[in-house]
ZALUM-296038 format. One record per residue (C-alpha): x negated, y negated, z; residue number from 1; residue in three letters. Coordinates in nm, 4 decimals. Layout:
N
         x         y         z  resi  resn
         X         Y         Z   NUM   Ala
...
REM end
This chain:
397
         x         y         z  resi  resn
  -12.9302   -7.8798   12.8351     1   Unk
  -12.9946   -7.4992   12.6728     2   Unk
  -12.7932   -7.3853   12.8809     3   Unk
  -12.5183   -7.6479   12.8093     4   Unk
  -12.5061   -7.5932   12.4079     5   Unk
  -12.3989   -7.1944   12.4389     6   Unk
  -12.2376   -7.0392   12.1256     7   Unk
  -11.8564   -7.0226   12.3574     8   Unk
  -11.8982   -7.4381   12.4078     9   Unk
  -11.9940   -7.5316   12.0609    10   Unk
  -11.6914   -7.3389   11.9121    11   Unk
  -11.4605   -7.4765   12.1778    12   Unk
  -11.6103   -7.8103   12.0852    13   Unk
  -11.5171   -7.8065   11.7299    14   Unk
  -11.1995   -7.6069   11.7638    15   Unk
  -11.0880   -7.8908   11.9890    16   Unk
  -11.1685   -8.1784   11.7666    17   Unk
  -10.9690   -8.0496   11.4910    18   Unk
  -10.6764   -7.9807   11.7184    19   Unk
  -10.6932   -8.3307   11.8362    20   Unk
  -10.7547   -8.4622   11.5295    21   Unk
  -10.4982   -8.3131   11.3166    22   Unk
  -10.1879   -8.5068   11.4531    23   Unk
  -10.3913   -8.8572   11.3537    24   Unk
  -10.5032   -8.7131   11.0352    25   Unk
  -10.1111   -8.6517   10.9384    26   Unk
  -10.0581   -8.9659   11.0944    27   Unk
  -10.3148   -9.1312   10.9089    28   Unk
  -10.1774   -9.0280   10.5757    29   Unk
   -9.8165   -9.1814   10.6708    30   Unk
  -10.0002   -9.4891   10.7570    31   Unk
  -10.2049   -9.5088   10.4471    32   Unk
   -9.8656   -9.4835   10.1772    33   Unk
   -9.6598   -9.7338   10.4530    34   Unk
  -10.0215   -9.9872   10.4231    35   Unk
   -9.9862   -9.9224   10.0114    36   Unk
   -9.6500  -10.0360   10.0184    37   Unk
   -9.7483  -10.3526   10.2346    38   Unk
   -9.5730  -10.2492   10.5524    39   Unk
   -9.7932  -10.3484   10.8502    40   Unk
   -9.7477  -10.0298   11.0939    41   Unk
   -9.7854  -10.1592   11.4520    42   Unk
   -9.5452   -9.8935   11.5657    43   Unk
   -9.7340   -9.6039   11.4490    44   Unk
   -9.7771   -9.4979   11.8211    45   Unk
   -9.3946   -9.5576   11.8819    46   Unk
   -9.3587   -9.2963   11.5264    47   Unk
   -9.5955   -9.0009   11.6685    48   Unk
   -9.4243   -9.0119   12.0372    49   Unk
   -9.0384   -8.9861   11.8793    50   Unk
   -9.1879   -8.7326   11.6312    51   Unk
   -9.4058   -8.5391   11.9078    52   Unk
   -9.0855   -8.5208   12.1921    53   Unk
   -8.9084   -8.3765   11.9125    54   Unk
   -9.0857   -8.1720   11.7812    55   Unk
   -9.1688   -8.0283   12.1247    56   Unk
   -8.7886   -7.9980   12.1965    57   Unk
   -8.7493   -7.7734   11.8783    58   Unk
   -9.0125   -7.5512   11.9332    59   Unk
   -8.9191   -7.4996   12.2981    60   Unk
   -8.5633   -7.4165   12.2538    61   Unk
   -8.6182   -7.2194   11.9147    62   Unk
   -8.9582   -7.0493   11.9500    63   Unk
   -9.0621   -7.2101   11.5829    64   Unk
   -9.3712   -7.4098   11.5177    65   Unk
   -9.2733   -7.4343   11.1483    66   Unk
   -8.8918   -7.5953   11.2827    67   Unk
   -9.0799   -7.7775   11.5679    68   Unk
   -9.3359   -7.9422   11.3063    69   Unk
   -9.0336   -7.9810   11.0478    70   Unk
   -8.8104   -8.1677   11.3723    71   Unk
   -9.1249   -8.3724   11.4850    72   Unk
   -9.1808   -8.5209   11.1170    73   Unk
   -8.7999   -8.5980   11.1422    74   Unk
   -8.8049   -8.7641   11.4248    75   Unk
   -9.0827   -9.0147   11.3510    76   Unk
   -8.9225   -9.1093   11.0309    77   Unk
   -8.5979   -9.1962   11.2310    78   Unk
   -8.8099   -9.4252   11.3984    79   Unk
   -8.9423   -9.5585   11.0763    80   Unk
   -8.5740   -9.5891   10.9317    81   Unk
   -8.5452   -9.8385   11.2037    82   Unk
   -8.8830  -10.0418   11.0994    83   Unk
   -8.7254  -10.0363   10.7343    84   Unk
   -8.4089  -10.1569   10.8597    85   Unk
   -8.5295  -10.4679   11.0448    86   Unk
   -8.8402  -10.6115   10.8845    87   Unk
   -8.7950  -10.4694   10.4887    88   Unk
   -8.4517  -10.5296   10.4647    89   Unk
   -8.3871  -10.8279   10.7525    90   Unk
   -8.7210  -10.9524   10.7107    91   Unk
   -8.8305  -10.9737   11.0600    92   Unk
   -9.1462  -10.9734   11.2135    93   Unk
   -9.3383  -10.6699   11.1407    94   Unk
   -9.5559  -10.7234   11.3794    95   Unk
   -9.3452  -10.7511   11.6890    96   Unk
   -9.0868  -10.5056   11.5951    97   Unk
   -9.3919  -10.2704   11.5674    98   Unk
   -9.5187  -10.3398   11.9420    99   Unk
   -9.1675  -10.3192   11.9920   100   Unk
   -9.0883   -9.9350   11.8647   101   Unk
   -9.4198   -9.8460   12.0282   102   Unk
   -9.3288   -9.9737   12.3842   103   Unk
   -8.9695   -9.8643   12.3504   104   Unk
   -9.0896   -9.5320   12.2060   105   Unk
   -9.2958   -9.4948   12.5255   106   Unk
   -9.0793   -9.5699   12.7563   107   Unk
   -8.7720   -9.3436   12.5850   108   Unk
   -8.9746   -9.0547   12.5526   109   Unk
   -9.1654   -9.0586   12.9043   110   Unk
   -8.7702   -9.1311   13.0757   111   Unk
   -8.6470   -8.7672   12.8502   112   Unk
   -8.9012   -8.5888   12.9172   113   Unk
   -8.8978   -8.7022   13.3031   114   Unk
   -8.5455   -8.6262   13.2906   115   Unk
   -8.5471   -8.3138   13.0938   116   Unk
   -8.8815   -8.1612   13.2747   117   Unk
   -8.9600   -8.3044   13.5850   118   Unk
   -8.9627   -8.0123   13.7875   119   Unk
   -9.0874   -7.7178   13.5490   120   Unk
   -9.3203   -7.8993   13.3398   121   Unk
   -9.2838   -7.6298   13.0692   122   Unk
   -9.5877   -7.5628   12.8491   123   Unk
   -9.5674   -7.4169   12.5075   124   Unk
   -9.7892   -7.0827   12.4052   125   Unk
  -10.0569   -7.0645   12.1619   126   Unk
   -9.9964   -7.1437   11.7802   127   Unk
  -10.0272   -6.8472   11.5551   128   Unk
  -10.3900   -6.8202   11.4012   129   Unk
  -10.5048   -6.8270   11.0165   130   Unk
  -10.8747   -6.7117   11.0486   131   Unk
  -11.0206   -6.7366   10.6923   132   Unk
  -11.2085   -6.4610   10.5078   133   Unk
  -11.5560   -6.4501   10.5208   134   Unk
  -11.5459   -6.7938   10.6271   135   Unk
  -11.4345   -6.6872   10.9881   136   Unk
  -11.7543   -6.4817   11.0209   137   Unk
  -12.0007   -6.7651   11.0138   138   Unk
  -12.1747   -6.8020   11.3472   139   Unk
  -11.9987   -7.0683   11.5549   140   Unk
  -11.9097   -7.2194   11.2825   141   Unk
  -11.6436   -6.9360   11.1882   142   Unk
  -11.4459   -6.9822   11.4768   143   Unk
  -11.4847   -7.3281   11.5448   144   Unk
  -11.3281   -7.4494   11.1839   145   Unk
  -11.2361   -7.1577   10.9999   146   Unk
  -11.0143   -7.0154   11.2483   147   Unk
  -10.6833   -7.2299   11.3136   148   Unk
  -10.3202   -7.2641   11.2270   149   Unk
  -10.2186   -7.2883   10.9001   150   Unk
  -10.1155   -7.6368   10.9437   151   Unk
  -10.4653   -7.7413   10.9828   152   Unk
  -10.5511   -7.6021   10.6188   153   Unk
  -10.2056   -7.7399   10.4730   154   Unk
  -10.2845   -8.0931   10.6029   155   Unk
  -10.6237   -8.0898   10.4555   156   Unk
  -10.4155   -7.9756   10.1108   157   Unk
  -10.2176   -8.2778   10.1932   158   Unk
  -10.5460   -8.5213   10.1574   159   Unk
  -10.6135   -8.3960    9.8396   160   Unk
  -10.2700   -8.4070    9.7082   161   Unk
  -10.1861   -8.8010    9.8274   162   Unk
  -10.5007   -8.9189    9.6629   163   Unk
  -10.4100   -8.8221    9.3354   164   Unk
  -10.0458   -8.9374    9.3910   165   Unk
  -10.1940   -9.2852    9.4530   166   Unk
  -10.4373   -9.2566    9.1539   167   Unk
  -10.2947   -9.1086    8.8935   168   Unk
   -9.9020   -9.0780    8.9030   169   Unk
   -9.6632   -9.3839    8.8180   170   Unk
   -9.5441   -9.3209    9.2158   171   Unk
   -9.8622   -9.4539    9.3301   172   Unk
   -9.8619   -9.7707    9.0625   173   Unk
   -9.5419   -9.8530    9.1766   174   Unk
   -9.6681   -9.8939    9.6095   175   Unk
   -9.9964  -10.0498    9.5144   176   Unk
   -9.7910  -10.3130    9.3363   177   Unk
   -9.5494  -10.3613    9.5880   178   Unk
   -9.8248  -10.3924    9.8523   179   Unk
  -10.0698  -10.5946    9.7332   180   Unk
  -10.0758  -10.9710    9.7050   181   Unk
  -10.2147  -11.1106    9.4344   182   Unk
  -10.5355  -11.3094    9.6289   183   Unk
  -10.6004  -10.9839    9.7279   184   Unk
  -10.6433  -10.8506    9.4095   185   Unk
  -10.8026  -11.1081    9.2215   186   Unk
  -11.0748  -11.0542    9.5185   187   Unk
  -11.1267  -10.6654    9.4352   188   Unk
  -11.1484  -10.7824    9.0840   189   Unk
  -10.8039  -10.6947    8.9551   190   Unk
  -10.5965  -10.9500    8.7769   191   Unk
  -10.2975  -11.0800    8.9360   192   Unk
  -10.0308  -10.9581    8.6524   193   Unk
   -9.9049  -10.6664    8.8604   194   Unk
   -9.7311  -10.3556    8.7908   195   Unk
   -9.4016  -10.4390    8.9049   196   Unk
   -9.3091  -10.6314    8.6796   197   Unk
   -9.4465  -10.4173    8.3496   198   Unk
   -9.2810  -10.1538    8.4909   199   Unk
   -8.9352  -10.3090    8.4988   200   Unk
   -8.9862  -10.4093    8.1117   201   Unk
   -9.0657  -10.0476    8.0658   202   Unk
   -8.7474   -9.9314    8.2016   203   Unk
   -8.5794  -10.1837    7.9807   204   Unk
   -8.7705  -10.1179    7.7065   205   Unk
   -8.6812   -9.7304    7.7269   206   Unk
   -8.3133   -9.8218    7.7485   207   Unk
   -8.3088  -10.0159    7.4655   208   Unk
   -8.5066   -9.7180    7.2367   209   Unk
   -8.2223   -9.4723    7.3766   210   Unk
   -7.9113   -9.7261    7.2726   211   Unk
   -8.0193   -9.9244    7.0434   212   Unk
   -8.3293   -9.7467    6.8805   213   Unk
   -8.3223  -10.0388    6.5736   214   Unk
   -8.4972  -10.2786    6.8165   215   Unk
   -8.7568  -10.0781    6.9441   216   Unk
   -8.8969   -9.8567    6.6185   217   Unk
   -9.1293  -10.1243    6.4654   218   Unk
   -9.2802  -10.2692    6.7866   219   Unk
   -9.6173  -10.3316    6.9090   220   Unk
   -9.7095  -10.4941    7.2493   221   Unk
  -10.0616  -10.6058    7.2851   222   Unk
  -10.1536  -10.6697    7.6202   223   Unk
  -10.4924  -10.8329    7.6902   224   Unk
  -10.7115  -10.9465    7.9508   225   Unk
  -10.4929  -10.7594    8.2442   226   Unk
  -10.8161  -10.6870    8.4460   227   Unk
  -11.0622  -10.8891    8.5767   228   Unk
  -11.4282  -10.7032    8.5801   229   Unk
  -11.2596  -10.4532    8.3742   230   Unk
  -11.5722  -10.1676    8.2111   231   Unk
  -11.5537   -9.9214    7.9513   232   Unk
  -11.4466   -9.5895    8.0378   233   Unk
  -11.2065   -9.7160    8.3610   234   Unk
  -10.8122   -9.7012    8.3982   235   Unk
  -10.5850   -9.8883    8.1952   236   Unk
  -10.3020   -9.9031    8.4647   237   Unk
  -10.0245  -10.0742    8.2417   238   Unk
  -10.0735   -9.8636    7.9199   239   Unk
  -10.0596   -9.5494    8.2333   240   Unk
   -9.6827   -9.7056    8.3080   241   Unk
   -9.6136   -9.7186    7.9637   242   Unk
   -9.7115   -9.3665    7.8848   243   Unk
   -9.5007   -9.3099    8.2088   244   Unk
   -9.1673   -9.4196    8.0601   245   Unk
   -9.2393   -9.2748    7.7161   246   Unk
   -9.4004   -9.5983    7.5376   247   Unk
   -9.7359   -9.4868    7.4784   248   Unk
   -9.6750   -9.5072    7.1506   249   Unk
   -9.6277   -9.9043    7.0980   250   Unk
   -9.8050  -10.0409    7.4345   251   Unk
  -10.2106  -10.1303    7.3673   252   Unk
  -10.3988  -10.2483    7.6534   253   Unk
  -10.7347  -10.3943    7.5992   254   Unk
  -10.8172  -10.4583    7.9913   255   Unk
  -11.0986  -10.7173    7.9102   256   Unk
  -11.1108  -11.0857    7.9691   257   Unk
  -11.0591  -11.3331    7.6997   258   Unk
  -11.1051  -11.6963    7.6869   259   Unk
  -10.8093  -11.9550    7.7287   260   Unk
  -10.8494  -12.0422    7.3313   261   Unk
  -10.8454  -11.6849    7.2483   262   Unk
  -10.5135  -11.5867    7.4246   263   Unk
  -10.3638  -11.9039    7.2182   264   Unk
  -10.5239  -11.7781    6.8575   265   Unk
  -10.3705  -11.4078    6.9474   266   Unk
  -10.0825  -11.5961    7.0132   267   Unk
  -10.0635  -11.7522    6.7381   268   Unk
  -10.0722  -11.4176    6.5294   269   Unk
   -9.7918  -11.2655    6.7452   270   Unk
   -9.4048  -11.2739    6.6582   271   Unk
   -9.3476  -11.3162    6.9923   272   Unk
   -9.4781  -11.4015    7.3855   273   Unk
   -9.4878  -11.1467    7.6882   274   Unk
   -9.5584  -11.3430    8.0598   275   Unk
   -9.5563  -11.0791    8.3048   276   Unk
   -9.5085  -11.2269    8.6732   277   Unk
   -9.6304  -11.0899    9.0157   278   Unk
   -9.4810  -11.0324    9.3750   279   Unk
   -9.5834  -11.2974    9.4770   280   Unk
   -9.2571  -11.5808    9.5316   281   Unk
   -9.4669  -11.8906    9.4531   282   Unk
   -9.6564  -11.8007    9.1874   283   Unk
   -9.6236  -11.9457    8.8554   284   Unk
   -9.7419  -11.8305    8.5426   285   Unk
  -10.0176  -12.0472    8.3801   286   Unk
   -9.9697  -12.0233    8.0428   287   Unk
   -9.5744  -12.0320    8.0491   288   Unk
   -9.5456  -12.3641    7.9301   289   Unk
   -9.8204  -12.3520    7.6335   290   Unk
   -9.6342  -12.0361    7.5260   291   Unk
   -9.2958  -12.1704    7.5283   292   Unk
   -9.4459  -12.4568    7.3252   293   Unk
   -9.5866  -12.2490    7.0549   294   Unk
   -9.2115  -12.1965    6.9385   295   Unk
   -9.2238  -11.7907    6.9644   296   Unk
   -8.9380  -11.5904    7.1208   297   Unk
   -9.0428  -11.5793    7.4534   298   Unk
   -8.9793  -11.3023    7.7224   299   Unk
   -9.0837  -11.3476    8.0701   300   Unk
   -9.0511  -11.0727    8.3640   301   Unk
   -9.0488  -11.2809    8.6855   302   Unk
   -8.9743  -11.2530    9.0812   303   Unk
   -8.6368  -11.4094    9.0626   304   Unk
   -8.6778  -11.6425    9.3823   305   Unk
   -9.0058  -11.7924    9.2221   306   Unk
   -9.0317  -12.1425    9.0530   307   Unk
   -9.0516  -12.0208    8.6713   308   Unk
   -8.7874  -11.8062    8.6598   309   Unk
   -8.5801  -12.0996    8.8563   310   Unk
   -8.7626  -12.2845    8.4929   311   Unk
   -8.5762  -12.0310    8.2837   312   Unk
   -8.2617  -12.0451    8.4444   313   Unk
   -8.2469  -12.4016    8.3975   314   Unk
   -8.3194  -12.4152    8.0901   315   Unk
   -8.2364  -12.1000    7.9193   316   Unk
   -8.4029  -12.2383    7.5663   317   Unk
   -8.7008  -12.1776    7.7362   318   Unk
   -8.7266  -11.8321    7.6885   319   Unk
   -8.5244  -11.5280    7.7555   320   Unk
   -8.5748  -11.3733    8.1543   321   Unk
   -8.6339  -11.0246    8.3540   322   Unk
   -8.5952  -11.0750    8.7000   323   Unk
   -8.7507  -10.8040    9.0138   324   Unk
   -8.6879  -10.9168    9.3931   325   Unk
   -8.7780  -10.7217    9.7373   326   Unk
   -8.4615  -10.6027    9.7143   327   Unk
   -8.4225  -10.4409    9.3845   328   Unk
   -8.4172  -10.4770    9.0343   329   Unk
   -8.2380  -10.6478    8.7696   330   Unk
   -7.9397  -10.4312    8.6280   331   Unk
   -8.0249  -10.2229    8.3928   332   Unk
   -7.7292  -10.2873    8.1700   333   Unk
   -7.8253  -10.7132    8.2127   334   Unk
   -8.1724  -10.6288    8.1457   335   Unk
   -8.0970  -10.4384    7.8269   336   Unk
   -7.8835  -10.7242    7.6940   337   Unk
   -8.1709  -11.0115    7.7872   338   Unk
   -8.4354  -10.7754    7.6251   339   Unk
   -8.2348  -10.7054    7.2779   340   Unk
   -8.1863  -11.0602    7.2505   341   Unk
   -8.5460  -11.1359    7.2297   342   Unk
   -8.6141  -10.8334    7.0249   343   Unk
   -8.3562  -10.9591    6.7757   344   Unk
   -8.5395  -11.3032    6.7611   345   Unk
   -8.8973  -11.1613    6.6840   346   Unk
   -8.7679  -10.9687    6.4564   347   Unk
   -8.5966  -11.2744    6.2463   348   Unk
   -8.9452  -11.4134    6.3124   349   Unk
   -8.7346  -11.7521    6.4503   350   Unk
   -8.9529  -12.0552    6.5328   351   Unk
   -8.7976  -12.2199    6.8289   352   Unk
   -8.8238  -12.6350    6.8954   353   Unk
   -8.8557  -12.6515    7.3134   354   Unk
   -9.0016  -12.9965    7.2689   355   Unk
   -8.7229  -13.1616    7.3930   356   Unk
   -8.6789  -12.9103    7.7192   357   Unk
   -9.0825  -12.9235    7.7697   358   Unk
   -9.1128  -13.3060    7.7478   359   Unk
   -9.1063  -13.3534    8.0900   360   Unk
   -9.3871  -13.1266    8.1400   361   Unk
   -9.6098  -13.2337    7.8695   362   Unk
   -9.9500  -13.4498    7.8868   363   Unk
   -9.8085  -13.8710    7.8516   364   Unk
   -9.4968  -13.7161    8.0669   365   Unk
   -9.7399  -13.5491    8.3746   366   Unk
   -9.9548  -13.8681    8.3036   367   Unk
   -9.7139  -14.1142    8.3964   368   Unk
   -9.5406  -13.8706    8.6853   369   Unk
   -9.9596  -13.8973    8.8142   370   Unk
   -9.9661  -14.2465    8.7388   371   Unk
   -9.7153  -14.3531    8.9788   372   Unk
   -9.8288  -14.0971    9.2492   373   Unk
  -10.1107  -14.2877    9.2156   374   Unk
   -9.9950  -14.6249    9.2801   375   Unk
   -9.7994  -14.5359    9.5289   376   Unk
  -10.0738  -14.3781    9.7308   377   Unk
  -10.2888  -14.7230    9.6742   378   Unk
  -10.0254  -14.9358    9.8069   379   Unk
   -9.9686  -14.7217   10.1414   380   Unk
  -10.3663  -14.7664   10.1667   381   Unk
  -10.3431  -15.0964   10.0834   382   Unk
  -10.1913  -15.1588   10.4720   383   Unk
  -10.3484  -15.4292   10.7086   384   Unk
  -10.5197  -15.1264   10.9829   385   Unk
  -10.7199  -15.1889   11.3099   386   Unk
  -11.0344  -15.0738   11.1892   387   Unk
  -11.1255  -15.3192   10.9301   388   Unk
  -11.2936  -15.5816   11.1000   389   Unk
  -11.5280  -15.3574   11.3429   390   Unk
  -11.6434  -15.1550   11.0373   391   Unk
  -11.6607  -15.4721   10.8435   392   Unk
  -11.9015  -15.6232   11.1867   393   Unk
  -12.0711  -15.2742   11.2057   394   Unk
  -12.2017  -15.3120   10.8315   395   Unk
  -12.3153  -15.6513   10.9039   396   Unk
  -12.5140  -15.5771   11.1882   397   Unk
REM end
């Protein structure tokens, strides 16, 4: 075993695990901002053998590993363009068009390369070698870590620089909130009101303060209770938007839950109600109704396929409505004009009568629609069925 674990193996050991390792590690970090966004990745695989055949084509015929790591990125992102083209944008399965790019990608590359190389197998030479200072003088150690090419050491710079990309730039905001679902949030102890939809307020919001600077000067938003299990001392991701778009000045998050009650008595102090939807296509907004009955101006910013802001359009007295899709944005221009008409009504301080549009959706109304769900129900159970008499025999017995 001595005689196994010799200075010349151990470095070869560890010089060889970060060789292998590096393509998965740059890999890895594709994966992680295509899993933020919400894109299941089966075809990884498919990615890294377009991107390696290419890459190994460039450097072969131009004697570059710089152009032959430049090509090989290239080429797995032409295989991504074709992941975004089918399941983001034609909403197919990700799932098999991902074992599909991977077997494809297999096959495509093994037939070019077969056809390209079958008979001179051509190998390329050695990378070019960044031994560190000092660092490259450590026994075994040195040569086994500290002495690669300067990819290795840029991809580690890479780690670094992602990570605070996804946790402290608006960049990173923006593909957590398109990733995540809701559920999954509320079970890492983050509220459901997502980003998305604060930050396409904020780009309204910043519109408005460049044209029409009147609305904008005198107002405060007070958001509350955005984060469940919020503490002291942690992020406040929407005020971090805010501050993004240049509205630090009148956004105030206080991240901490409040009770049902409470949210209606800050309410009630407010010249007018924010409802701030999620990604989520079903989802509807608990507290959209009460608000709208309060009277206030009412603004909501909502996934436009989803059943409230389907509410809004129907009844525009309702409230006023921002819309975000999978596809894109409302126009900026339409959001501008939705968002100064609300403005304009908190600042007249109007009182708004929605009793008429809510009376369907009120207490005796729901009542009665649950009323004769009810009966309904009783009279299909009501129905002469096989069973009876056995039971009816069994309980006797």
């Amino acid at each position: 075993m001595n005689a196994l674990l010799t200075e010349p193996f151990l470095v070869s050991l560890l010089f060889g695990a970060v060789t292998a390792g590096l393509p998965l590690l740059l890999a890895g970090l594709g994966e992680q901002i295509s899993e933020k966004a919400g894109v299941l990745n089966i075809g990884l695989e498919g990615m890294m053998l377009v991107g390696a055949y290419t890459g190994f084509l460039a450097t072969y015929h131009t004697g570059s590993f710089w152009l032959g790591f430049l090509a090989g990125g290239a080429g797995g992102m032409s295989a991504a363009l074709i992941v975004l083209f089918l399941c983001i944008r034609k909403g197919l399965n990700q799932i098999v068009i991902g074992i599909a790019i991977t077997v494809g990608a297999q096959g495509l590359t093994s037939l070019l390369h077969f056809v390209q190389f079958s008979r001179s197998y051509p190998r390329l030479p050695a990378a070019p070698i960044l031994a560190l200072p000092v660092l490259r003088e450590i026994p075994v150690l040195g040569k086994g870590l500290f002495s690669h090419n300067s990819l290795v050491y840029l991809s580690l710079i890479f780690v670094g620089a992602l990570a605070w990309v996804f946790r402290s730039t608006y960049l990173g905001l923006s593909l957590e909130a398109a990733g995540n679902k809701p559920a999954a949030l509320d079970a890492a102890g983050v509220d459901v009101i997502r980003t998305r939809s604060f930050a396409v307020l904020c780009k309204t919001l910043a519109r408005l303060r460049h044209d029409r600077p009147e609305l904008v000067e005198n107002l405060t938003i007070a958001l509350s209770g955005t984060m469940l299990g919020w503490r002291e001392g942690e992020r406040c991701h929407l005020a971090e938007i805010a501050r993004e778009h240049g509205l630090g000045d009148i956004v105030e998050e206080d991240p901490r839950r409040l009770s049902y009650r409470r949210s209606l008595e800050e309410l009630a102090g407010a010249d007018g109600a924010l409802v701030l939807g999620v990604d989520e296509q079903g989802y509807m907004p608990s507290k959209l109704f009460s608000y709208a009955l309060s009277g206030k101006p009412l603004l909501a910013c909502l996934h436009r396929d989803g059943p409230a802001c389907d509410a809004l359009r129907r009844d525009p007295a309702l409230g006023h409505a921002l819309w975000f899709s999978p596809t894109g944005d409302m126009p900026l221009d339409e959001a501008a004009a939705v968002a100064g008409a609300f403005l304009a009504e908190v600042i007249a301080r109007r009182t708004l009568d929605r009793t008429a549009v809510l009376q369907p959706f009120l207490a005796e109304a729901m009542a009665e629609q649950h009323a004769a769900l009810f009966e309904a129900c009783l009279k299909a159970s009501l129905r002469p069925i096989g069973v009876a008499a056995p039971v009816t025999a069994a309980l006797r017995a």
